[in-house]
Steps between C-alpha positions, in 0.01 A plus 500: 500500500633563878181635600266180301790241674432709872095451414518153398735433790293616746172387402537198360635330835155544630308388203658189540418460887080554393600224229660263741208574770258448251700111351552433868131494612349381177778299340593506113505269227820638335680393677337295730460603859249401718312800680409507913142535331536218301669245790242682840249290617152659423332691794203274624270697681403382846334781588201363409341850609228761319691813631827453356705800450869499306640455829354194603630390176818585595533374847318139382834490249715597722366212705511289237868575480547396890281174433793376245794562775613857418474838629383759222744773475322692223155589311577613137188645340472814228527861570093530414441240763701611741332852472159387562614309816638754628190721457265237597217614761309341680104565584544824692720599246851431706779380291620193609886536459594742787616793391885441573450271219294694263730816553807341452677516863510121473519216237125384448466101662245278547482236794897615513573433114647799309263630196693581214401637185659430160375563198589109361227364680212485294210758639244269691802237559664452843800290612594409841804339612776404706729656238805378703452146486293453221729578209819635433687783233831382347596788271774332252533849327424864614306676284728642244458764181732433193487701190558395117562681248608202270211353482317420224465781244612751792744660300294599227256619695614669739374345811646357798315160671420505874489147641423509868515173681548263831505175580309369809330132609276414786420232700199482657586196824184500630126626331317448779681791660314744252112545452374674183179572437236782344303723739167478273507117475572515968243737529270312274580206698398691817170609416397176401 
């Protein structure tokens, strides 16, 4: 029993964060909480350009963010994505990223703006922001493990229940501070 309540301890904590990422960026019905995905304005491409690349994409949000009166502090996309621009080459077959970037010496950015990976953004999805201004955490309860062995027909069976739980809200002040989007629907856009 130590050694389950030391497991459970230490794991579920985490399991909890990827669940709150995840409610955070695309909301939930139960109970309700509107996601930064849900509130963003959608990324309009003004690239208006044949030879669009992922970056372009990118640096047109990140514009976009700076046309609505804030400075983007972030770009959220998913590990996959975040991958492939790193390894992206151009014609002559040079990456693009330098390799300070690719090798880890430095935190990947574009026009500035920190890349970060996290597996709660949706592969193909990315999310740029001004994560300072734009919303705001209030965590009314740290996460928190409690475990029953009352409950139900515990007794008689034999079983303990694990209910693992926090309690969090956010207000998102201002949407135009975040543009969401899909790369295949910008690049589509761009070769238009």
């Amino acid at each position: 029993v130590a050694g389950l309540s030391a497991y459970l301890g230490s794991r579920l904590p985490s399991k909890i964060r990827v669940k709150e990422d995840n409610v955070l960026l695309y909301g939930s019905d139960s109970p309700a909480l509107t996601g930064i995905t849900e509130a963003a304005s959608s990324y309009t491409d003004a690239l208006a350009d044949s030879n669009v690349n992922r970056f372009d994409v990118l640096t047109s949000a990140i514009a976009q963010v700076r046309d609505g009166e804030y400075m983007a502090n972030a770009i959220m996309v998913h590990p996959d994505d975040f991958y492939n621009l790193l390894l992206t080459k151009d014609g002559q077959g040079l990456y693009l990223m330098p390799d300070a970037f690719r090798f880890g010496a430095q935190a990947p950015r574009i026009a500035g703006v920190p890349l970060i990976a996290n597996t709660a953004v949706t592969t193909g999805d990315f999310l740029v922001g001004d994560f300072a201004m734009g919303a705001q955490l209030f965590d009314r309860q740290q996460s928190s493990i409690r475990f029953y062995e009352q409950d139900q027909d515990n007794a008689i069976k034999g079983v303990i229940t694990v209910v693992a739980s926090e309690r969090i809200a956010m207000p998102i002040y201002r949407p135009t501070a975040f543009i969401y989007g899909t790369f295949a629907a910008a690049l589509a856009n761009g070769s238009a």
